[in-house]
MDTraj code that builds the backbone (N, CA, C; nanometers):
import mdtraj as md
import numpy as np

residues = "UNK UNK UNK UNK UNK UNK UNK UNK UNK UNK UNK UNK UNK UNK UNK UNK UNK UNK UNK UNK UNK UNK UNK UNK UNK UNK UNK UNK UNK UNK UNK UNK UNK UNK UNK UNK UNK UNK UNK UNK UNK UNK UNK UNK UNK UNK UNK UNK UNK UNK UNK UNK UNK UNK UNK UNK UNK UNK UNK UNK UNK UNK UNK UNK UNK UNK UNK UNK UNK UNK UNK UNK UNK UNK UNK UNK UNK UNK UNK UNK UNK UNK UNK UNK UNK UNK UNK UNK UNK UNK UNK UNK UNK UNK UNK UNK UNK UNK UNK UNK UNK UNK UNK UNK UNK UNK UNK UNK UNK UNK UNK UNK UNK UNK UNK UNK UNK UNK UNK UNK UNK UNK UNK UNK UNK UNK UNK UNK UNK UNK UNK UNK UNK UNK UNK UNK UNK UNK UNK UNK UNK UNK UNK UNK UNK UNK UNK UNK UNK UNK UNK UNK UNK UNK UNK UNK UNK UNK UNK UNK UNK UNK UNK UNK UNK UNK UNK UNK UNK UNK UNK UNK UNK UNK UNK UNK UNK UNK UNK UNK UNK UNK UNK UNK UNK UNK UNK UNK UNK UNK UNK UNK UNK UNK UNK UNK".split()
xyz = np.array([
    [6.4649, -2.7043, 7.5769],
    [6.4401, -2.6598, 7.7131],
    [6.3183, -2.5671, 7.7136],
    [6.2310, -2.5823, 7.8167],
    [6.1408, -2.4779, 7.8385],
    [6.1551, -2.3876, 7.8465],
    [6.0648, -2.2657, 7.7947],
    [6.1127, -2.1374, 7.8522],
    [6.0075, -2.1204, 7.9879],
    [5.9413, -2.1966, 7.9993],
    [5.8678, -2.1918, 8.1232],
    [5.9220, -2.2109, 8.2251],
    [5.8758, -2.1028, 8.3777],
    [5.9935, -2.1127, 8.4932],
    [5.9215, -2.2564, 8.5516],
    [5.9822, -2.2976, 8.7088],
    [5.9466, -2.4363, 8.7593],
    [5.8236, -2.3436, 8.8090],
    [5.7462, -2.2521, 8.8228],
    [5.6552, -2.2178, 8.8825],
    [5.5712, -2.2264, 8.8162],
    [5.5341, -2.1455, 8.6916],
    [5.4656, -2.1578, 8.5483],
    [5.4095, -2.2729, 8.5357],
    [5.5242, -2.4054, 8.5173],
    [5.5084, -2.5206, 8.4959],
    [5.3900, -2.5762, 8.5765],
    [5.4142, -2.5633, 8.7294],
    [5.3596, -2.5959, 8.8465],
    [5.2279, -2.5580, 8.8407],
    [5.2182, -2.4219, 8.7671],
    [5.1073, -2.3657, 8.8179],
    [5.0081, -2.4084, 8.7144],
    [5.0523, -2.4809, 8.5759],
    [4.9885, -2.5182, 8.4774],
    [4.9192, -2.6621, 8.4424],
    [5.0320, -2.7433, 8.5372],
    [5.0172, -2.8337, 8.5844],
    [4.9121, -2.8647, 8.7341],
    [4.8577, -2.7669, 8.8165],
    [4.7780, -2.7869, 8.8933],
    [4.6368, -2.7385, 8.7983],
    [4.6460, -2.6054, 8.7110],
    [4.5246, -2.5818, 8.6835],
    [4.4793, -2.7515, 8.5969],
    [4.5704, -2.7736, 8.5095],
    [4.5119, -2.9100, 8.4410],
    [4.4497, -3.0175, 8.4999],
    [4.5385, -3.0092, 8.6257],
    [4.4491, -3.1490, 8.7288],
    [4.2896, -3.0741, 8.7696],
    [4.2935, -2.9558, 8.8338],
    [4.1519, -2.9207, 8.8558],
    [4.0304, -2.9055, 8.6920],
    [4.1104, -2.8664, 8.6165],
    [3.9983, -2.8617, 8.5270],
    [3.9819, -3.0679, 8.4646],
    [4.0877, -3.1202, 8.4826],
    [4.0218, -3.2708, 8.4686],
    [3.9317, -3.2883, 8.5346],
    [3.9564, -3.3112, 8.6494],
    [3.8787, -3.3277, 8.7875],
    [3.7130, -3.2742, 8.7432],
    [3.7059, -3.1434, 8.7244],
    [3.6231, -3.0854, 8.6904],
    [3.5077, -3.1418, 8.5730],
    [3.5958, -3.1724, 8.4415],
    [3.5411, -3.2650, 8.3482],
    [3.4834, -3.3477, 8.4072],
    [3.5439, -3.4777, 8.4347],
    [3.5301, -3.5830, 8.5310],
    [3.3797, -3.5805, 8.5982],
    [3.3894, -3.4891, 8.6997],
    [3.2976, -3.4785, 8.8115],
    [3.1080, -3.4241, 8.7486],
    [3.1575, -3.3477, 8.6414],
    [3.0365, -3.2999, 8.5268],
    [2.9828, -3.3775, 8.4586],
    [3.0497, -3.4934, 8.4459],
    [2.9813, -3.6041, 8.3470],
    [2.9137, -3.6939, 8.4585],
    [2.9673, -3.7356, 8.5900],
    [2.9246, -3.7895, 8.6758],
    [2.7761, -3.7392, 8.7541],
    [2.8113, -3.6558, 8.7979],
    [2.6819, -3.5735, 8.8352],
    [2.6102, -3.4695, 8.7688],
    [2.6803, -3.3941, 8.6927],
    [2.5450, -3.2767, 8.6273],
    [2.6254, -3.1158, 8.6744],
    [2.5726, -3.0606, 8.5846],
    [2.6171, -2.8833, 8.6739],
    [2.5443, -2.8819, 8.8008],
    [2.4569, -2.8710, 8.8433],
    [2.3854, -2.8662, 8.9528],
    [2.4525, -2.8702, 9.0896],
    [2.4763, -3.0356, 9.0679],
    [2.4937, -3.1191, 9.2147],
    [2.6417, -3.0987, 9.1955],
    [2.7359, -3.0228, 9.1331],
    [2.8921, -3.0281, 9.1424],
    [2.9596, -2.9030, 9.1896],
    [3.0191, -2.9078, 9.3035],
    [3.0918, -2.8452, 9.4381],
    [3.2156, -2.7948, 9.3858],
    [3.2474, -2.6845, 9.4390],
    [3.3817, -2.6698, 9.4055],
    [3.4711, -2.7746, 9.5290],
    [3.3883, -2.7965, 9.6901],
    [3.4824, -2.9034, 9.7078],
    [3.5008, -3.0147, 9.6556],
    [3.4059, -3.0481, 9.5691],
    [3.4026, -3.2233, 9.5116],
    [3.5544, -3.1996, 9.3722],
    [3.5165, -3.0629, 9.2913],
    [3.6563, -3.0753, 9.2282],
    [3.7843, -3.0793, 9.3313],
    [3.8021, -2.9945, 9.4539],
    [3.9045, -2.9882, 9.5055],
    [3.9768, -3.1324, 9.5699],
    [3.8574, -3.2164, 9.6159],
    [3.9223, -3.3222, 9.6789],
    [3.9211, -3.4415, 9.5486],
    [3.8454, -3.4423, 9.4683],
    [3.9060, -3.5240, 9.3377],
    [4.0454, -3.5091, 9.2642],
    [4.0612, -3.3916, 9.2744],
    [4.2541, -3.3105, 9.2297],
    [4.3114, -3.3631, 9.3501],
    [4.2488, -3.3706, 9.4720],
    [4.3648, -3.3436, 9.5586],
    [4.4073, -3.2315, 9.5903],
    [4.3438, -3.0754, 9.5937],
    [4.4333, -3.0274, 9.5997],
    [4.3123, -2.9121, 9.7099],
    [4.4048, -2.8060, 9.7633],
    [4.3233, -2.7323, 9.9276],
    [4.2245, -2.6319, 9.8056],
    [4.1170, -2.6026, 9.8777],
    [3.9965, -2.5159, 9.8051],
    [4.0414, -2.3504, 9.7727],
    [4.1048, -2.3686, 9.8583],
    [4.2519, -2.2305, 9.8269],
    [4.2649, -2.1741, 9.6852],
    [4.3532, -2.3163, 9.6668],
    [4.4453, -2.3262, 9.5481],
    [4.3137, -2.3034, 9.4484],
    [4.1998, -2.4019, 9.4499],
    [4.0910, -2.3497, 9.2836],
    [4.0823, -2.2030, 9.2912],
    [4.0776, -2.1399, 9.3748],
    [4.0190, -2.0016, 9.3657],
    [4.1490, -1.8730, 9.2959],
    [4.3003, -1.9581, 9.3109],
    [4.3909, -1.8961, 9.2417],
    [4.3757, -1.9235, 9.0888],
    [4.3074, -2.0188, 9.0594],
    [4.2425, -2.0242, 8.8782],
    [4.1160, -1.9986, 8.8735],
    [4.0518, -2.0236, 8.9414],
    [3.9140, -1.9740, 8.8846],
    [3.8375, -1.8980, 9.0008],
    [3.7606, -1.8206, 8.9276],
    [3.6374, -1.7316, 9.0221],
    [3.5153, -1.8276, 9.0680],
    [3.4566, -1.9500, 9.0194],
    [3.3559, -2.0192, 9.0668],
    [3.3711, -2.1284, 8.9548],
    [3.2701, -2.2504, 9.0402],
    [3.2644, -2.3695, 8.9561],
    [3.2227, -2.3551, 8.8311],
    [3.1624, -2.2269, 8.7540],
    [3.0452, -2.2198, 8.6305],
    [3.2310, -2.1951, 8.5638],
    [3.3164, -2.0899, 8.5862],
    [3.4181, -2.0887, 8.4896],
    [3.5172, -2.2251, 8.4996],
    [3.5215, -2.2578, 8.5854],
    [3.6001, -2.3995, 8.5371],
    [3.5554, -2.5111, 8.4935],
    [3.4253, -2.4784, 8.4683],
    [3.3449, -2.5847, 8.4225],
    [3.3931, -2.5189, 8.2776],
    [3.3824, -2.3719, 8.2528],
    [3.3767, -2.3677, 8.0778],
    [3.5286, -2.3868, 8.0140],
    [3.6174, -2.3857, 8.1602],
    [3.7838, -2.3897, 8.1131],
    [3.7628, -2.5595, 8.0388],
    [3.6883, -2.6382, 8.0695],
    [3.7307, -2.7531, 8.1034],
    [3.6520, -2.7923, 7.8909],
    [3.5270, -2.6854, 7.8550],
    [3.4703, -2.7088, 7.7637],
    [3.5859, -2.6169, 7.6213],
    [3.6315, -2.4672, 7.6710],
    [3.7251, -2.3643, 7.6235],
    [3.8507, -2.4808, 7.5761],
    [3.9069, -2.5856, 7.7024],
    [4.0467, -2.6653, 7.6136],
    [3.9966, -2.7623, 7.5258],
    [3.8826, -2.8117, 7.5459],
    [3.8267, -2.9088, 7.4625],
    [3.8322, -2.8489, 7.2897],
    [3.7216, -2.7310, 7.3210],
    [3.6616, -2.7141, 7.1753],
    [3.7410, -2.6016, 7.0753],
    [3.8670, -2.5155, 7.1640],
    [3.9303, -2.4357, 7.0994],
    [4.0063, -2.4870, 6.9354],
    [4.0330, -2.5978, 6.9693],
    [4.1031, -2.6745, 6.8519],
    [4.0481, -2.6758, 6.7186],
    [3.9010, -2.6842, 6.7519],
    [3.8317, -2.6864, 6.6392],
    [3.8187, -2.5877, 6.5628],
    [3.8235, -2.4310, 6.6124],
    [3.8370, -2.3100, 6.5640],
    [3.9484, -2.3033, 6.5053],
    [4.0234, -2.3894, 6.4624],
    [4.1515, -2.3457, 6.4212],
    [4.1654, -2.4208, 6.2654],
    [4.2275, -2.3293, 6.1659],
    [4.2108, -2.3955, 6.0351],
    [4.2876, -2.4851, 6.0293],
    [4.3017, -2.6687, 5.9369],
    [4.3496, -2.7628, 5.8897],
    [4.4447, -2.6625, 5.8315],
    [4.5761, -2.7583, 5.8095],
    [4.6884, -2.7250, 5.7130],
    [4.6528, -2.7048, 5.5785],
    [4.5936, -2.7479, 5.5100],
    [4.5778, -2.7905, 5.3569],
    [4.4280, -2.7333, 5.3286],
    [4.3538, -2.6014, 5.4488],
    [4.2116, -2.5807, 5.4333],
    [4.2340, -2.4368, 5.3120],
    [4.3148, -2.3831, 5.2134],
    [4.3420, -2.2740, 5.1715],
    [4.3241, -2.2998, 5.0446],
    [4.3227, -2.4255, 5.0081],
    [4.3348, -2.5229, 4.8683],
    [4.1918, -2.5172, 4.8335],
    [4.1260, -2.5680, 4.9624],
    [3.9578, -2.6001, 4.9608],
    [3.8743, -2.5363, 4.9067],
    [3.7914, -2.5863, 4.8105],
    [3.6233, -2.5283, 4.8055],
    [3.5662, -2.4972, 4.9632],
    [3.4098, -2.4033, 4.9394],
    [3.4333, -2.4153, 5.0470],
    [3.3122, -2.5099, 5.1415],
    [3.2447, -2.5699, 5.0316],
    [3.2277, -2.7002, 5.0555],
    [3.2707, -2.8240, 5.1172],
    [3.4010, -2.8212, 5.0772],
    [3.5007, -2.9520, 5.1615],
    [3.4988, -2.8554, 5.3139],
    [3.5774, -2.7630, 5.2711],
    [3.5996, -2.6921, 5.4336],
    [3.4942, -2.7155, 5.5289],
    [3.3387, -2.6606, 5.5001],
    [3.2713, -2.6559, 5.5718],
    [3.2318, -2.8005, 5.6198],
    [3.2157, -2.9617, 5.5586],
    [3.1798, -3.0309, 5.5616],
    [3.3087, -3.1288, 5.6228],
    [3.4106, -3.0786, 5.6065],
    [3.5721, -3.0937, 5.7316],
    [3.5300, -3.0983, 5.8915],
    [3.5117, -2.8887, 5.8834],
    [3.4896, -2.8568, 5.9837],
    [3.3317, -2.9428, 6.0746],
    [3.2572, -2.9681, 6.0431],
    [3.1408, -3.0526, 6.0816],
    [3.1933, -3.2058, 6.0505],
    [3.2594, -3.2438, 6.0293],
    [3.3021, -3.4332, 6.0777],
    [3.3925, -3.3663, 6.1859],
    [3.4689, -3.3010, 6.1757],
    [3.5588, -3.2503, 6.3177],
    [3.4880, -3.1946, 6.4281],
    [3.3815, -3.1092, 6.4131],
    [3.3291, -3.1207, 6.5634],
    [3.2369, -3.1878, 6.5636],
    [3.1304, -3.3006, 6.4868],
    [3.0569, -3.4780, 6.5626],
    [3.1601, -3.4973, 6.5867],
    [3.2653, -3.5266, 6.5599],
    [3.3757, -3.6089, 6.5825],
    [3.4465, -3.6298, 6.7118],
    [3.4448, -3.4843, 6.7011],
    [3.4758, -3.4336, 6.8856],
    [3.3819, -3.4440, 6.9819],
    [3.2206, -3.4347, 6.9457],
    [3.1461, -3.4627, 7.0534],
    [3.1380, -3.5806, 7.0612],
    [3.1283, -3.6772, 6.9589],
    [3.1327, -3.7788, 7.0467],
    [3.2305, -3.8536, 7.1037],
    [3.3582, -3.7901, 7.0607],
    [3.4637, -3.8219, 7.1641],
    [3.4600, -3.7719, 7.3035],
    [3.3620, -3.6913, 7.3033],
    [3.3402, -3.6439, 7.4575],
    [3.2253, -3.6186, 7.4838],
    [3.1379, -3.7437, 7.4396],
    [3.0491, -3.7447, 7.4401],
    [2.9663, -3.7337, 7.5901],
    [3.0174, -3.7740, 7.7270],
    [2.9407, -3.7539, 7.8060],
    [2.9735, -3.6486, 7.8801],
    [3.0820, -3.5631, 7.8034],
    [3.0486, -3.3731, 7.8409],
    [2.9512, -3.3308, 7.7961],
    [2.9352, -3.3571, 7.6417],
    [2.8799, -3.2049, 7.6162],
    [2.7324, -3.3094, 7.5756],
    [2.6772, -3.4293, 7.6244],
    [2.5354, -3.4646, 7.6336],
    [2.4978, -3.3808, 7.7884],
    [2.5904, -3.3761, 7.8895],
    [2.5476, -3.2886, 8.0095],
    [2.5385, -3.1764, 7.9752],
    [2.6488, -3.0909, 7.9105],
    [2.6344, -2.9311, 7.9012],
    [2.5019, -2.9343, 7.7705],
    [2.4673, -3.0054, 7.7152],
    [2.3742, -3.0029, 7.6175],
    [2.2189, -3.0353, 7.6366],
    [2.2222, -3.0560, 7.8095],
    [2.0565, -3.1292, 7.8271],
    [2.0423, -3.0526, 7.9803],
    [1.9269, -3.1215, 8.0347],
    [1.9031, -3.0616, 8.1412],
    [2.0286, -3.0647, 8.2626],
    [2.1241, -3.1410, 8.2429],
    [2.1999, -3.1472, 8.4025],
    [2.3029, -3.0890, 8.3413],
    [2.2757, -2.9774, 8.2757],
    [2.4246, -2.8490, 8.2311],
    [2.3482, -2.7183, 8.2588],
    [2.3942, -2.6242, 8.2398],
    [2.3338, -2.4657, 8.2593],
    [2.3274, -2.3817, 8.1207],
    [2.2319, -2.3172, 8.1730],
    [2.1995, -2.2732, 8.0386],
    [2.3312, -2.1348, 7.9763],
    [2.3868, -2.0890, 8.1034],
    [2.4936, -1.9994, 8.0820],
    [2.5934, -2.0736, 8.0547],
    [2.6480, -2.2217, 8.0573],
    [2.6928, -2.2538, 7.9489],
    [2.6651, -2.3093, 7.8377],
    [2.5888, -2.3251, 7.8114],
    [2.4925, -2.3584, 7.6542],
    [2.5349, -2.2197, 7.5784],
    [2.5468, -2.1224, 7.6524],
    [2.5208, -1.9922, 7.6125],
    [2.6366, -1.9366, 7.5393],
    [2.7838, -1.9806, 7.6914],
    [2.8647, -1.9314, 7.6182],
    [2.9174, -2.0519, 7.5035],
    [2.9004, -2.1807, 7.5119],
    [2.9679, -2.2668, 7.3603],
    [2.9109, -2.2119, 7.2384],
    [2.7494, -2.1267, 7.2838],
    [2.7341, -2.0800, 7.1158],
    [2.7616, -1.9600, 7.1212],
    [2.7820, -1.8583, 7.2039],
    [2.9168, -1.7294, 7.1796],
    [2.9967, -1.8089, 7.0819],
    [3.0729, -1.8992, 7.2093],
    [3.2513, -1.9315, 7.0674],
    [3.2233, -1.9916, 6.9451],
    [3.0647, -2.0410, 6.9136],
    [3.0596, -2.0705, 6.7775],
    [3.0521, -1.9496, 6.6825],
    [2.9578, -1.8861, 6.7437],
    [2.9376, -1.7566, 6.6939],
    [3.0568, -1.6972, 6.6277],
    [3.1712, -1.6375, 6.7615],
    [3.2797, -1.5551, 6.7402],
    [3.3932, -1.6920, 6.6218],
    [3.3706, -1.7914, 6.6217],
    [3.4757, -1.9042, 6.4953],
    [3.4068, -1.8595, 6.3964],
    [3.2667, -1.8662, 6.3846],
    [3.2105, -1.8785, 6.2413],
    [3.2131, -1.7229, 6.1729],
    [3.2058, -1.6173, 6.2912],
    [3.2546, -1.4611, 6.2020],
    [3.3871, -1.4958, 6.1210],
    [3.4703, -1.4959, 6.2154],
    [3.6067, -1.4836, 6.2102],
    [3.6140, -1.5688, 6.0416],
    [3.5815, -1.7185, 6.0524],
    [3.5639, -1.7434, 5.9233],
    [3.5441, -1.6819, 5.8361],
    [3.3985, -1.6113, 5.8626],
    [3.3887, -1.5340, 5.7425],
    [3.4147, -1.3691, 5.6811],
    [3.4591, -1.3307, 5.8075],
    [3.5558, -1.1963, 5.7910],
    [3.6681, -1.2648, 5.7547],
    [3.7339, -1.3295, 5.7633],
    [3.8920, -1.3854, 5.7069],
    [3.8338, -1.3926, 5.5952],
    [3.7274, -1.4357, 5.5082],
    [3.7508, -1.5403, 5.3190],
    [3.7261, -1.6382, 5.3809],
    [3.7618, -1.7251, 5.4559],
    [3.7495, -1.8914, 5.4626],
    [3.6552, -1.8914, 5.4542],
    [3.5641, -1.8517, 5.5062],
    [3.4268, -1.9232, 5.4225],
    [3.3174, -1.7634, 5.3676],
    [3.2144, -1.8024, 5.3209],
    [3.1666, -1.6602, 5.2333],
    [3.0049, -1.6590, 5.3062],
    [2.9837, -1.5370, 5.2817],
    [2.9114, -1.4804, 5.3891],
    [2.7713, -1.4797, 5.2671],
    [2.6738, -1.5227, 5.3421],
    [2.5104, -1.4961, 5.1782],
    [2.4731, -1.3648, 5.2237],
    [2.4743, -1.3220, 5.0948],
    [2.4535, -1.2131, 5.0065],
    [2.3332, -1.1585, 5.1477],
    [2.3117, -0.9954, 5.1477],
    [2.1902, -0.9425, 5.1581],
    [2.1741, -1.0131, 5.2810],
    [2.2406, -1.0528, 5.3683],
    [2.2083, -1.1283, 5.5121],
    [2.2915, -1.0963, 5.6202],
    [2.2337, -1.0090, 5.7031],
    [2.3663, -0.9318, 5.7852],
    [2.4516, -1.0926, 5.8662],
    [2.5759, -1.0242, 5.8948],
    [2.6707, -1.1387, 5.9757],
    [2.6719, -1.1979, 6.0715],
    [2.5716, -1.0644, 6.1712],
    [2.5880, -1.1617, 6.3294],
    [2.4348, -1.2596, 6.2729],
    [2.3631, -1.2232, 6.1926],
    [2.1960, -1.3037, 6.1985],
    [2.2702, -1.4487, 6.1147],
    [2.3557, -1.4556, 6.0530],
    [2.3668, -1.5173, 5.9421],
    [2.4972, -1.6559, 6.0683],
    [2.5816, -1.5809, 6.1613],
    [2.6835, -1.6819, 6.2533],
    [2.5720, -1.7360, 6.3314],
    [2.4966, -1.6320, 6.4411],
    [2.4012, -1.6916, 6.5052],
    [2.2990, -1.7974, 6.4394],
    [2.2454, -1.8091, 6.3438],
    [2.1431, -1.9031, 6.2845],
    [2.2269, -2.0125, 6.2432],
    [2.3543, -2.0365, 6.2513],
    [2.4246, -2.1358, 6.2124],
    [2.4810, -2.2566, 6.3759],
    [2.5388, -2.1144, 6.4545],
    [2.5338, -2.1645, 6.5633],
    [2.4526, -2.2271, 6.6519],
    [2.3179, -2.1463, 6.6505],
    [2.2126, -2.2061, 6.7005],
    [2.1590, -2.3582, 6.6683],
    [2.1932, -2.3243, 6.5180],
    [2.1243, -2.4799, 6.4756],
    [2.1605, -2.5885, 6.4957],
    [2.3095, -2.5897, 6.4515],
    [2.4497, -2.6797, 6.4915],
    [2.4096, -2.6988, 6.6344],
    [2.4135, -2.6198, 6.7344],
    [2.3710, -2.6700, 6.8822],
    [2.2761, -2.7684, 6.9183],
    [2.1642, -2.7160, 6.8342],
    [2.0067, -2.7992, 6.8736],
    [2.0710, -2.8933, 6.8086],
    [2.0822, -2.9501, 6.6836],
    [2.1843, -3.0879, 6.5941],
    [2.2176, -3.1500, 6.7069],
    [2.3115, -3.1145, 6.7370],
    [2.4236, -3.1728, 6.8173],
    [2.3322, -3.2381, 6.9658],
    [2.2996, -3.1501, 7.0131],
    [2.1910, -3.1506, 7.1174],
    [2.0668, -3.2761, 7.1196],
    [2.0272, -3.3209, 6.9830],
    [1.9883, -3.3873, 6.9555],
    [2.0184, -3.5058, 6.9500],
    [2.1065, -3.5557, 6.8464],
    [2.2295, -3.6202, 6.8108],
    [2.2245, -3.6896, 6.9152],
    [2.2940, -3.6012, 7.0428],
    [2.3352, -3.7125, 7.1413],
    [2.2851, -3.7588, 7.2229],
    [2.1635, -3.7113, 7.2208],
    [2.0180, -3.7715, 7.2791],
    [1.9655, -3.9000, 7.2483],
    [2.0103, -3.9358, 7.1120],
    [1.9631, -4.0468, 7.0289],
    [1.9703, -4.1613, 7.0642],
    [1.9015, -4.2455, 7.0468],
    [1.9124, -4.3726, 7.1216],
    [1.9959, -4.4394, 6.9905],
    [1.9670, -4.4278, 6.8663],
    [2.0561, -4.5206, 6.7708],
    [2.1105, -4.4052, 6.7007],
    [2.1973, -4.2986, 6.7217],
    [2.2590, -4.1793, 6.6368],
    [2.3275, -4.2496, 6.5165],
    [2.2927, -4.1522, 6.4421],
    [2.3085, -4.1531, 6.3341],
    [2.4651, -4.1632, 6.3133],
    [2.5253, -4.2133, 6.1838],
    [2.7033, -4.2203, 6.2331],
    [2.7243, -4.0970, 6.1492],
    [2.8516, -4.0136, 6.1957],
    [2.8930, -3.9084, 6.1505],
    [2.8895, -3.8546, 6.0476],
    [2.9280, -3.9677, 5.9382],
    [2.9449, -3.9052, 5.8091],
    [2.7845, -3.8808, 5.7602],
    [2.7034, -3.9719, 5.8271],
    [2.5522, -3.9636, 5.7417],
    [2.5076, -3.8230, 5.8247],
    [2.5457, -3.7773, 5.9470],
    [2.4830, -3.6304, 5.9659],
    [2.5912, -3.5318, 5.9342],
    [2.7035, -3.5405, 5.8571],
    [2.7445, -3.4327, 5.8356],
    [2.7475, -3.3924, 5.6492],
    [2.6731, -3.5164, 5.5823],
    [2.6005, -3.5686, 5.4839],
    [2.4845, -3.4474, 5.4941],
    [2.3989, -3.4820, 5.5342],
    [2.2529, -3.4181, 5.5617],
    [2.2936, -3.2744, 5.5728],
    [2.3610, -3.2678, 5.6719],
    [2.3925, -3.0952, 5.6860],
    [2.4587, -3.0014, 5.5513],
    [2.5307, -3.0594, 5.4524],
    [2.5672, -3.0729, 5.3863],
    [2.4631, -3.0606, 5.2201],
    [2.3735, -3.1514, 5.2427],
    [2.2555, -3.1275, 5.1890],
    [2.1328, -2.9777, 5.2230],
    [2.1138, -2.9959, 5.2971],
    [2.0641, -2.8934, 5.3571],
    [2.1319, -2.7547, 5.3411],
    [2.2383, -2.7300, 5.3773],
    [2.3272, -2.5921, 5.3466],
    [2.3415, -2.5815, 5.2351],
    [2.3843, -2.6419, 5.1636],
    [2.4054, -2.6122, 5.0024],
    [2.3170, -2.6908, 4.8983],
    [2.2022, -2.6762, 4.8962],
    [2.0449, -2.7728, 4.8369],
    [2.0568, -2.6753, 4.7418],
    [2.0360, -2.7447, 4.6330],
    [2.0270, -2.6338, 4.4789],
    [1.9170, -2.5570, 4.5179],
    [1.9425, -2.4162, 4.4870],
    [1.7665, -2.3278, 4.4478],
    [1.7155, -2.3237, 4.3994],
    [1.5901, -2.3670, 4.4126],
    [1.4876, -2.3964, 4.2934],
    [1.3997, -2.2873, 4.3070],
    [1.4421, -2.2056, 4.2329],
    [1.3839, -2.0716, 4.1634],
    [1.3542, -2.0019, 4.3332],
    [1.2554, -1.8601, 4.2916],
    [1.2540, -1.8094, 4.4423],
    [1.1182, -1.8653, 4.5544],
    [1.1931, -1.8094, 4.6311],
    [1.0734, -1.8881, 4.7697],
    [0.9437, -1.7554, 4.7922],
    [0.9356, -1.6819, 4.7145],
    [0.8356, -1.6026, 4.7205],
    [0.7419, -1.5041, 4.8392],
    [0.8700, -1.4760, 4.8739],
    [0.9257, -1.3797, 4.9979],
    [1.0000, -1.2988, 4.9649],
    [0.8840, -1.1794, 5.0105],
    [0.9490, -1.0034, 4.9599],
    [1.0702, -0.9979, 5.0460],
])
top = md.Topology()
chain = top.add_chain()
for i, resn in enumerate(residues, 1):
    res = top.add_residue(resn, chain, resSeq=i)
    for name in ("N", "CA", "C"):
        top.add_atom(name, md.element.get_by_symbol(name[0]), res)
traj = md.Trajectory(xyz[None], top)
């Protein structure tokens, strides 16, 4: 039995239809041209009711990106065993994996017909996963490189990637860009780069 009352339920069950709706309507048209009435009459439901979940179309647009991509922040069962090689190269087939399962979200939130305040906040939550990683141990932080320069330059990049990626007219298949990235992050050092 739930411990949720019939209201809870109700009320969880309407936000889900508006933030579908919402999805939906973002891939169709763009951030721009999308109304909070166009979500309301796609749900079905009075312009009332969105404003009891959300403050404006920009946050239910990010509720709709927040249920998507939270999952991914979250460690595999069996990730404690891992080098942290496998982990990291896990975690990157799991989110290509996810974009292009949703792929015609986040090619909108990723190009011109998305906003740049949400571009902004998906690389916040990369940001705040990839600390957390590495303040937990799960993954290890390089030497002599402060933390926020070291999440941000990861996040950033992963974005433009991705950003790219799904731009592509023949993309590359998953495993060969999470291959490359893979290469690239952990490329043997060949002696120093000759920079004080």
């Amino acid at each position: 039995m739930s411990s949720l009352s019939r209201h809870d339920r109700r009320r969880l069950r309407t936000r889900g239809e508006l933030v579908e709706a919402t999805a939906q309507l973002l891939v169709e048209c763009g951030y721009e041209d999308l109304t909070v009435l166009m979500i309301t009459e796609r749900a079905d439901l009075a312009r009332a009711t969105f404003y009891v979940h959300f403050k404006d179309k920009e946050e239910a647009v990010w509720a709709v990106l927040a249920d998507r991509v939270s999952a991914l922040a979250q460690p595999e069962q069996d990730e404690g065993q891992q080098d942290e090689f496998t982990i990291r190269h896990r975690k990157w087939t799991r989110m290509f994996e996810f974009a292009d399962e949703h792929r015609g979200l986040f090619t909108v939130v990723l190009s011109e017909r998305g906003h740049i305040r949400l571009r902004e906040a998906l690389r916040r939550f990369m940001v705040q996963a990839i600390t957390h990683d590495m303040t937990s141990g799960r993954l290890s932080q390089t030497a002599n490189v402060p933390l926020d320069f070291e999440a941000n330059f990861y996040a950033g990049a992963v974005l433009e990637l991705l950003s790219w990626w799904l731009r592509a007219q023949n993309p590359a298949p998953v495993k060969e860009m999470t291959r490359h990235l893979g290469e690239m992050v952990f490329r043997p050092q060949a002696g120093t780069t000759g920079l004080a």
